[in-house]
N, C-alpha and C positions, 0 to 999 in steps of 0.2 A: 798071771803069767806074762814076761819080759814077750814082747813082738822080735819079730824076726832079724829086723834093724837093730834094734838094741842089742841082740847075741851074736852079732858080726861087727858091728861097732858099740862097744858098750864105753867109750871114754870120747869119743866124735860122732854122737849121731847126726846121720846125717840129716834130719829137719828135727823143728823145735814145735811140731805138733804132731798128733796123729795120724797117720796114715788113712786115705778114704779110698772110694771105689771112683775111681778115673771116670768121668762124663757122666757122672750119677746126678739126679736133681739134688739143689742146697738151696737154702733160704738165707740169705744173707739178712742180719739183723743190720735196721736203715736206724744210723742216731745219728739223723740231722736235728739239730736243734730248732724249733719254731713251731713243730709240728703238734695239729690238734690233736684229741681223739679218734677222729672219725680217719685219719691216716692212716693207711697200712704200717704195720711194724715192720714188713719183710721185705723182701726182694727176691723172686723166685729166678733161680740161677740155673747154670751149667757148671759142676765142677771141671777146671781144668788141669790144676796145680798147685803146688805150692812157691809160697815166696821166696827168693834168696838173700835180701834184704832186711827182711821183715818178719817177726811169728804172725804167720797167718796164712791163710787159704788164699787162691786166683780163682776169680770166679769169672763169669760172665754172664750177663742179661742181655737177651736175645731184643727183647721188649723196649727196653733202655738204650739198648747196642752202647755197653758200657761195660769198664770190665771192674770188678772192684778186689780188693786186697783186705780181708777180716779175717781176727781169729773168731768174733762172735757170731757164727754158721753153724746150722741144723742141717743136718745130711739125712735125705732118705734113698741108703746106696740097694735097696733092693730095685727101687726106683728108676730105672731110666732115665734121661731127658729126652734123648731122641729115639722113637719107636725102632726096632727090628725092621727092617722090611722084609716083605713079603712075596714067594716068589711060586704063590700057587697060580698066578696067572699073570701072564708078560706082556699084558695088557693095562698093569695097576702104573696109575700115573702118581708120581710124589709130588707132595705140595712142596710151596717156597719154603714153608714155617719147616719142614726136617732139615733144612740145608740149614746149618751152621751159619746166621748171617754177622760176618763178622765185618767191624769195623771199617770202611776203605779211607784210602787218604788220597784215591784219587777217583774221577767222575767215571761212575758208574750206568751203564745203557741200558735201557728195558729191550730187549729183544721183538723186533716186530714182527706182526701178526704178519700173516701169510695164508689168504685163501688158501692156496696150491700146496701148503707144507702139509706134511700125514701127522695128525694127532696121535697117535701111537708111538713114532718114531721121535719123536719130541718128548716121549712119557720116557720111552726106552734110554732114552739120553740120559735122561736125568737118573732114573732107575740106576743104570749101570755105574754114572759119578756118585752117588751115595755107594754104591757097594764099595767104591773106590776110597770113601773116605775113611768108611769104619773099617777096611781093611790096615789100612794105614795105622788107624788108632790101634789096633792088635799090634802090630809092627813097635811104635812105639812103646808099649804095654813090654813087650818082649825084650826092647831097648833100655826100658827100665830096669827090670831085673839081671839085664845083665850090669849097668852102672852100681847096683847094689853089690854087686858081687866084685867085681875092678873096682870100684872109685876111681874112676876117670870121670873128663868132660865131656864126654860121649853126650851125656846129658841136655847139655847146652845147645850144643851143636843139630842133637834130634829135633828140640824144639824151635827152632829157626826154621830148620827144614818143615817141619809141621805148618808152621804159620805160613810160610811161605808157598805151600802146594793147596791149603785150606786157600789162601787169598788167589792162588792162581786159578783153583776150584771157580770159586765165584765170580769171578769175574768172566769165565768163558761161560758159567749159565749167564751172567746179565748181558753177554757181549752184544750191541748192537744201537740200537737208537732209545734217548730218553723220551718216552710218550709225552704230547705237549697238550692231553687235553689237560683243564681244569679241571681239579676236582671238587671245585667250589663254587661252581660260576652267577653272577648275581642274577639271574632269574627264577633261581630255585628259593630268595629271599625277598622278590619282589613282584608282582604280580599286577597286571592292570584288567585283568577279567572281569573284575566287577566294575569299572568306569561304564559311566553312560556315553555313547559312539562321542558326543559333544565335547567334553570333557576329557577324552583318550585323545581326539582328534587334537586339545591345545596343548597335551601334554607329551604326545608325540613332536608337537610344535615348536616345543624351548628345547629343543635337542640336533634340528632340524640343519642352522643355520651356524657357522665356525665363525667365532669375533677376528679381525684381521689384528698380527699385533705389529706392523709397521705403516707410516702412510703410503710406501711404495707398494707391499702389498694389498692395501685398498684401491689405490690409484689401479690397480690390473685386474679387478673385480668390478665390471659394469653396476651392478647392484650396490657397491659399496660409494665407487666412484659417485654416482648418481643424488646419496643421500648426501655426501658433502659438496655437490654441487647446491642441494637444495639447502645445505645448512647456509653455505654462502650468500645464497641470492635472500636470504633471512636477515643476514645479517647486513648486508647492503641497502636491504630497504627498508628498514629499523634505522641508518643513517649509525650505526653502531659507533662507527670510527670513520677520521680522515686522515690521508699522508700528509707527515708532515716528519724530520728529520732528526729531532731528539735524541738520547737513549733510550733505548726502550727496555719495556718486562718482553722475558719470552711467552712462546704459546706452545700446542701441542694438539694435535688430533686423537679423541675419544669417542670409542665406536661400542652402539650396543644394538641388539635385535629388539623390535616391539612387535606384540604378539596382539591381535585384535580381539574383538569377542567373542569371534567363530571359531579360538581356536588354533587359527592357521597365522602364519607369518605374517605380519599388518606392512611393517615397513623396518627399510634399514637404517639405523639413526648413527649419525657420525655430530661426534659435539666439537665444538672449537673451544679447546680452554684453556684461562692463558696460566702461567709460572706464578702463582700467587706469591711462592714462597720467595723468588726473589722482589717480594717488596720492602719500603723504607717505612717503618713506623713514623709518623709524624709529618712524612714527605708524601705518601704515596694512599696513607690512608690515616683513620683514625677509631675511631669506635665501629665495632665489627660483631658484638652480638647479638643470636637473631636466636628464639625461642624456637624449639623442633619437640613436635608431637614425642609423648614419654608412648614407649612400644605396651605398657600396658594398659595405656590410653583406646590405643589400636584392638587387642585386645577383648576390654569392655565394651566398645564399637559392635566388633563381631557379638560376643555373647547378649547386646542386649538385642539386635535384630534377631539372635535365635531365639531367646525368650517370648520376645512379642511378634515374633514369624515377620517380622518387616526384610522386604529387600532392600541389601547392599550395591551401589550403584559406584560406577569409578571416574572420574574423570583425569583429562593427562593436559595439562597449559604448556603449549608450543614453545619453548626458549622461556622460561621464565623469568629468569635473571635477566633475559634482555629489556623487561620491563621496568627494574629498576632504575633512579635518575642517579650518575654520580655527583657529588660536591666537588671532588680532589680533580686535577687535571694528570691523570696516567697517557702513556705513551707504550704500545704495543709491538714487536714486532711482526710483520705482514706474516701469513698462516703458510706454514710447510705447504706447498703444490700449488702456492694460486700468488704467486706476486706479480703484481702489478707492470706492465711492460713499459720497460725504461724508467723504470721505480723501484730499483732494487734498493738505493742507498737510504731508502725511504721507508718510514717507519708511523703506525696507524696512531690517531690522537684519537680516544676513547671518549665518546660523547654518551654512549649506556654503559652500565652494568654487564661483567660477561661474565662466565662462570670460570670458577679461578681464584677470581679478583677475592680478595678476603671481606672485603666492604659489601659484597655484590648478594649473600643470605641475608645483611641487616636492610638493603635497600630491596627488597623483595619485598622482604616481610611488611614493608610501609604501607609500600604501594599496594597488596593486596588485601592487606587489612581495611583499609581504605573503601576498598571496590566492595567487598561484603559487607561494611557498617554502612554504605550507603544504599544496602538492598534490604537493610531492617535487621542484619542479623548477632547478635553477643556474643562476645568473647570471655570466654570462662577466666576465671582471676587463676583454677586451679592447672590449668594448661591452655597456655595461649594461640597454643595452635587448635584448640577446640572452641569450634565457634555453635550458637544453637537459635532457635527461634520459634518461639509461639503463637499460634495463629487467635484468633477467638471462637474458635471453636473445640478448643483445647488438644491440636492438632502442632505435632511437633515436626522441628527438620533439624537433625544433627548431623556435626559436621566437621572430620577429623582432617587434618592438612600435613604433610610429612613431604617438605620444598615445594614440589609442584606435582606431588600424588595426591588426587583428592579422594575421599570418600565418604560418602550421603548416605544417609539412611532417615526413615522416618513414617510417619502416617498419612504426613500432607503431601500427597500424590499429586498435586495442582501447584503448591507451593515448590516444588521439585523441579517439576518444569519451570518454574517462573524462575526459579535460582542458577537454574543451566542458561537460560536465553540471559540471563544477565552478565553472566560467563561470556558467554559467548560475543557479545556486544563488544567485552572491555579487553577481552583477550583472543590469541589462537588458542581453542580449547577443542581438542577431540575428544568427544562421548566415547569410553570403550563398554556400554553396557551394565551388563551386572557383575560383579567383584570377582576375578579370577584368580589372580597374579598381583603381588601389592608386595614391591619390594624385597623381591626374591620368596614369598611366602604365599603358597600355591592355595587356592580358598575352593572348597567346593557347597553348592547351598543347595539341601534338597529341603523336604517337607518335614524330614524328621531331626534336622539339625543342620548345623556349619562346621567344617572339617577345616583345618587348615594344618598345612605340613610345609616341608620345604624338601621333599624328595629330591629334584633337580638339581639342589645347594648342595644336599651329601654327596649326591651320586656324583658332582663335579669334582668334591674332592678328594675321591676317592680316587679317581682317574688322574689326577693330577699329582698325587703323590705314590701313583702305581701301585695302588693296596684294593683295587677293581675286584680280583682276584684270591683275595687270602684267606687266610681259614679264618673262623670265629670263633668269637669267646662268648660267655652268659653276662660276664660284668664288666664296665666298664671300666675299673681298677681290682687287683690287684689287693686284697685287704691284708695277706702278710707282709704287704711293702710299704715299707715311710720313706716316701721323699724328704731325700736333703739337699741341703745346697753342695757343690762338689761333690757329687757322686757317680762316679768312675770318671771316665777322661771327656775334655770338654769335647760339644759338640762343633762338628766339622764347620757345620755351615749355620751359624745364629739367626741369620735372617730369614733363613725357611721356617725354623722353629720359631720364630714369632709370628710370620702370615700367618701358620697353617693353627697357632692359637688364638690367632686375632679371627680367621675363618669359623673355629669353634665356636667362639663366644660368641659369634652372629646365629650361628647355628641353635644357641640355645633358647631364642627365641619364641619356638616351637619344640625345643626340647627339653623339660625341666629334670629328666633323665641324668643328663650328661652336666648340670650344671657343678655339681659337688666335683667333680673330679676334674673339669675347666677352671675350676677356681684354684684347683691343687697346682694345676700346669703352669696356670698365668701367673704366678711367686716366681718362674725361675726363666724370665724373659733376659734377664739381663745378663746371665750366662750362664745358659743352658749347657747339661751333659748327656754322654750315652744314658743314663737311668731315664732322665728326663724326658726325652724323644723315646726309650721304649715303654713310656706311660703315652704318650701322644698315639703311640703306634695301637696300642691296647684299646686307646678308646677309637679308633678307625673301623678297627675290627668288631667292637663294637655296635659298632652303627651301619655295619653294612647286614647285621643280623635282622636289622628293620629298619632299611633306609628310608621305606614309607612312615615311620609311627609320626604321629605329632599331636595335639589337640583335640577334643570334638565338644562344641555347645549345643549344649538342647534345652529345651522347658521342663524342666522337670518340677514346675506348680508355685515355685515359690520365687521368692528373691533376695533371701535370708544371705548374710553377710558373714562368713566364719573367718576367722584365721587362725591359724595353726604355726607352733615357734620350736623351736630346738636351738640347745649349742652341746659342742662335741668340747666336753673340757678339758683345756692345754693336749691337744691333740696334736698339735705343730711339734715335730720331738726335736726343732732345731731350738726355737723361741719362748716355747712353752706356751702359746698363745693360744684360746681357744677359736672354733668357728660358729657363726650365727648363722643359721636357716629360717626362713619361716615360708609361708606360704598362705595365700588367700583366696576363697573362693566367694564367687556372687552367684547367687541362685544354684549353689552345686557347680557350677561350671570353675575352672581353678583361671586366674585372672593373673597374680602376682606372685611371683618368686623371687627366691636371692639366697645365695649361699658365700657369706664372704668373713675371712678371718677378722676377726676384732683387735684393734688398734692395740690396745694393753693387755698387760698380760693379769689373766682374773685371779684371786688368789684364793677361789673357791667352786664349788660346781654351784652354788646358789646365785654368787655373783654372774658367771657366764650365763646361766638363765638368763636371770634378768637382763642382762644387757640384749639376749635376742631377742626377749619380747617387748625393749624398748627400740628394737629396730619395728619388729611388726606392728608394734603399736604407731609408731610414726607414718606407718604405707597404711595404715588401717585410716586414720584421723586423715591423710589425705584423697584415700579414696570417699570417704564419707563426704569432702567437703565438695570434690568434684560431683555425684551424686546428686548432693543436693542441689548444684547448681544446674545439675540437667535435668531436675524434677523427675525423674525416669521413675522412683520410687520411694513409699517411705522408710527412711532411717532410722532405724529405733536404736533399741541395743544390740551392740554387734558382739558376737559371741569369738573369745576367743581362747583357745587350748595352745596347751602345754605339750608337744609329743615326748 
């Protein structure tokens, strides 16, 4: 039987679908393309209308706060969406969810609390603006049939007016202030309850103290002032430099906190360092490479004192590039805040090494090589900032070096001491005790293992790019999105997006979490887009979900050597290039990672295998050789799998 529509207009109907029950629930069918199984098919809606544009439905998602236009919708019109109310007692308060929350396009207030206001009268409010809505919606309903009957615009004009009293609705319930707590705040993700008082007390301590970022505002900080006076009087009696009239390289004042072994604040460190980068190749210097401890070096440090329960011990050398001697004759200019009176035209002639200088890491590294080959101690061929030594008693002292961070460990407890007083003799060397703090990466040593994270590192960057505060994710990308190159519009500001990825990649140190999706970032340094920065932003939010995770070594019996490889084949969907993974563990403890795309492009999934288990096989054959040259344990066959 023809509808009602059809027997008053049967050569103009007026819409090009069926007729439904106005405000009835509907399931919008969702065919976004991408979508797995485990997706919902639907979208559970509000009927509002029909299109005039378009064959299809007007719906609404309360949930989405979206409105959508299908003709493929399941109505279930006996159904409601929003309940009746109820007027057995004038005491029933309405929730926000019956109110219609419809879209606004301008900033909307939470209404504030008020000791002193009656919770009833505030029910009643709301109570009575629902009656007012659904009355409205009968009015409309009655405005319909009568446009069915005229064919006029009556129609149009209803619905204007609709959205317009619905939007006025909402906005006098939200009228008033937007609440400013968080509703995520980072100590419901972080926690220092279980620290021992020692150990809270150092990490309350790198948070304590604000780095100054000009030399006027250090110069008006007593503390800060103090340690560049002390840098100065260091460098005067080192005989560093003399005035004398040249041109000269620039300098610059750098300021950082050092934290002692208690803990608490040690001292405020301001460096003098000069403009390296305006120097002349050939004029101002010449060979400049200086070998630096591999971080997986650092690493196997840690896990083999948690193996063999040996403490980790630190020391810190005072100015250490001041100890290098130059060859080249440099000329300086005198330091921001401290020139010379009646010597301003005057510019310093560099008789040490400063930090800066590009020469000034290969003359370090001489002279302290030097100072440890003549206290008995070897220099590993497989990392030359690892130096080691055997007593006759079959009593070991190893000993990792990353510029002028030191760190000792070992069995010869006598030998320890003899290797500090000899430090000490040839250098400024402050003792900081036992391993806390070591290059931004926070170490903690009990009885039942070695913890190390870099909590501090996150938490700063978080606060730095004001994401302190945001909500969380479970993963660190995004796995139905492929990054490409030019994708959406480019990003504003390139240079934060390269810090804040150069920051990560420091990060991953301690995190082999975050490594796969830092690798995906660090491809598009060179110009970065909106996609680009909202994967950077993805993984922030990530890692404020566990800004404490990092690391833990322990003994678990053995000291068996595995490694483990993957490659993701032609996964790059710009290049076709695949990526290589592997991973290594010593004693169960995980030592070595790397996730990095492969140079060519494979023209098989057999082929990218191989190429990553010839990456791990090359970190495998080097940790072996290192190993054996610290006799720490024997090498046999090292086991290694395919993931």
């Amino acid at each position: 039987m023809p509808s009602s529509v059809l027997l008053l207009f049967p050569k103009d109907p007026l819409y090009r679908v069926p007729l439904c029950v106005f405000g009835s629930t509907c399931f919008v069918h969702d065919l976004t393309p991408g979508r797995d199984k485990l997706f919902a098919r639907a979208v559970k809606c509000v009927f509002l209308g029909y299109s005039r544009t378009q064959k299809g439905y007007r719906c609404y998602s309360p949930s989405k706060r979206r409105f959508y236009i299908s003709a493929y919708v399941t109505f279930f019109e006996d159904t409601p969406f929003f309940a009746s109310p109820t007027t057995t007692s004038s005491t029933t308060d309405v929730t926000d969810s019956q109110v219609i929350p419809i879209p606004l396009f301008h900033p909307i207030f939470e209404p504030p609390v008020s000791t002193q206001s009656c919770p009833q009268l505030q029910g009643n409010q709301k109570h009575l603006l629902l009656i007012l809505v659904i009355q409205l919606q009968r009015l409309l309903l009655l405005i319909l049939v009568i446009r069915l009957l005229l064919q006029s615009p009556l129609l149009l004009w209803s619905s204007l007016l609709m959205t317009y009293l619905l939007l006025f609705i909402k906005v006098k319930v939200h009228k008033g202030k937007r609440s400013t707590a968080n509703p995520h705040p980072v100590y419901n993700f972080l926690s220092y309850h279980r620290l021992s008082p020692s150990y809270f007390a150092f990490v309350s301590a790198l948070s304590s103290v604000s780095i100054p970022k000009t030399v006027h505002e250090a110069l008006s900080h007593q503390g800060w002032k103090q340690a560049m006076i002390d840098e100065m009087v260091a460098l005067e009696s080192n005989h560093t430099w003399e005035l004398v009239s040249p041109p000269p390289v620039g300098c610059r004042w750098v300021f950082n906190v050092k934290v002692g072994p208690d803990g608490q604040v040690d001292r405020l460190k301001a460096r003098l360092v000069a403009k390296g980068y305006t120097q002349v190749y050939g004029q101002d210097y010449s060979d400049t490479f200086s070998p630096v401890a591999k971080m997986t070096s650092v690493r196997l440090f840690i896990a083999m004192a948690a193996m063999k329960r040996w403490p980790l011990f630190q020391l810190d050398i005072k100015n250490a590039f001041l100890h290098g001697d130059l060859e080249e004759e440099i000329y300086m200019e005198q330091p921001p805040g401290f020139v010379a009176q009646g010597g301003r035209s005057l510019v310093c002639k560099l008789q040490k090494s400063l930090y800066g200088l590009k020469q000034s890491p290969r003359a370090w590294f001489g002279r302290f090589s030097k100072v440890l080959q003549q206290f008995g101690m070897t220099r590993c061929e497989s990392d030359h900032f690892v130096f080691l030594k055997f007593s006759s008693s079959n009593q070991y002292i190893y000993r990792v070096v990353y510029v002028d961070d030191i760190v000792i460990t070992g069995d010869d407890y006598e030998g320890i001491k003899a290797l500090k007083q000899h430090l000490f003799q040839n250098f400024q060397t402050k003792d900081l005790g036992p391993l806390r703090y070591f290059l931004g990466i926070e170490v903690a040593q009990s009885k039942s293992g070695i913890a190390i994270s870099q909590t501090k590192y996150a938490l700063d960057i978080l606060e730095e790019t004001g994401l302190i505060d945001c909500k969380l994710v479970d993963t660190p990308m995004d796995p139905n999105v492929k990054l490409l190159p030019d994708q959406g519009e480019p990003y504003s500001d390139p240079g934060r997006y390269r810090r804040l990825v150069g920051k990560l990649n420091y990060l991953t140190l301690t995190r082999p979490d975050i490594s796969f999706p830092v690798s995906i970032i660090s491809q598009f340094l060179n110009s970065p887009c909106d996609g680009h920065w909202n994967a950077v932003v993805r993984i922030l939010k990530y890692i404020k979900r566990a800004a404490g995770k990092g690391l833990v070594f322990t003994d678990r019996g053995h000291t068996n050597i595995v490694g483990y490889s993957d490659a993701d084949w032609a996964g790059d969907a710009s290049d076709r290039r695949s990526t290589s993974c592997y991973c290594i563990f010593v004693g169960g403890n995980l030592i070595s990672w790397k996730s990095k795309k492969q140079t060519v492009v494979a023209r098989s999934s057999t082929e990218a295998e191989y190429r990553a288990m010839a990456h791990a096989t090359s970190e495998l054959v080097w940790l072996k050789h290192l190993l054996q040259e610290l006799s720490f344990c024997e090498v046999g066959q090292m086991d290694g799998t395919r993931m």
